[in-house]
C-alpha positions in Angstrom: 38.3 -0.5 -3.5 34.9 1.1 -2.9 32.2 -1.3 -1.0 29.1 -1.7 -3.8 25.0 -1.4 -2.2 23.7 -4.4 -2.1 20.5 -4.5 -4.4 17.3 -5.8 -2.8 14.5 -6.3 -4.4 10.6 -6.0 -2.5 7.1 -6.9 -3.5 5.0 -4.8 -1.8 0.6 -5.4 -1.8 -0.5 -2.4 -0.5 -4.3 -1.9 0.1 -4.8 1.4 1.9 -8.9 1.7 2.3 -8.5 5.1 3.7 -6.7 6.7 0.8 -8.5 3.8 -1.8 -4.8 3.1 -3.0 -5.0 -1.0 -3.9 -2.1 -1.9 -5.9 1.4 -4.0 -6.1 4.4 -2.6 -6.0 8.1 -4.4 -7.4 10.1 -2.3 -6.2 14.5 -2.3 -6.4 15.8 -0.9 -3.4 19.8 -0.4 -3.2 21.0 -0.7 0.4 24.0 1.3 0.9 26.9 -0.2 2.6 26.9 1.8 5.6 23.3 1.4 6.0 21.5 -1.1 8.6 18.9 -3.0 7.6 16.6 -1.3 10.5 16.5 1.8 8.3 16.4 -0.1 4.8 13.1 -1.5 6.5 11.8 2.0 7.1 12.3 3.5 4.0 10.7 0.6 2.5 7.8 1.6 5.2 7.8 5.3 4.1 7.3 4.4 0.7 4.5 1.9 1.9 2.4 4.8 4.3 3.2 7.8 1.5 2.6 5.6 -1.5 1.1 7.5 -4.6 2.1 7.4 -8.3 5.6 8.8 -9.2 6.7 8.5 -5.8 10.5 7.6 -6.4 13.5 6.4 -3.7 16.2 8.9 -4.6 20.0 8.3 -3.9 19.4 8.4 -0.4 23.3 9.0 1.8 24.7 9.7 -1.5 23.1 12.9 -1.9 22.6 15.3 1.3 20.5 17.6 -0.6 17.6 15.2 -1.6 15.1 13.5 0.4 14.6 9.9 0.6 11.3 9.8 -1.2 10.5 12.3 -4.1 7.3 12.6 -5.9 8.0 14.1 -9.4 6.0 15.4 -11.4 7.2 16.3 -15.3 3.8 17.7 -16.0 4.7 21.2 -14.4 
């Protein structure tokens, strides 16, 4: 039987006065079983320093071909 990720949820108060981003974030991060927690912490980072509206985690070692983060956009 297949290990499941372990969910972990985040509240994240970011106030960024160089890019005037001030907002809270709940975010629902799913930490995959082979994954450490060092590099749970720096994608939770990432999102933190690249933080911008329709930023998404994507499904991270489950997919080679995406990146981490994603910033979609359905308007084009």
């Amino acid at each position: 039987m297949a290990l499941k990720s372990t969910i972990i949820k985040a509240q994240l108060s970011l106030s960024d006065m160089d890019r005037h981003v001030y907002q809270d974030f709940n975010l629902t991060l799913a930490q995959h079983p082979s994954e450490n927690e060092q590099r749970l912490m720096i994608r939770l980072l990432a999102y933190a320093l690249n933080a911008c509206e329709g930023l998404e985690f994507t499904k991270g070692l489950c997919a080679d071909d995406e990146p981490e983060l994603w910033v979609k956009n359905y308007s084009e």
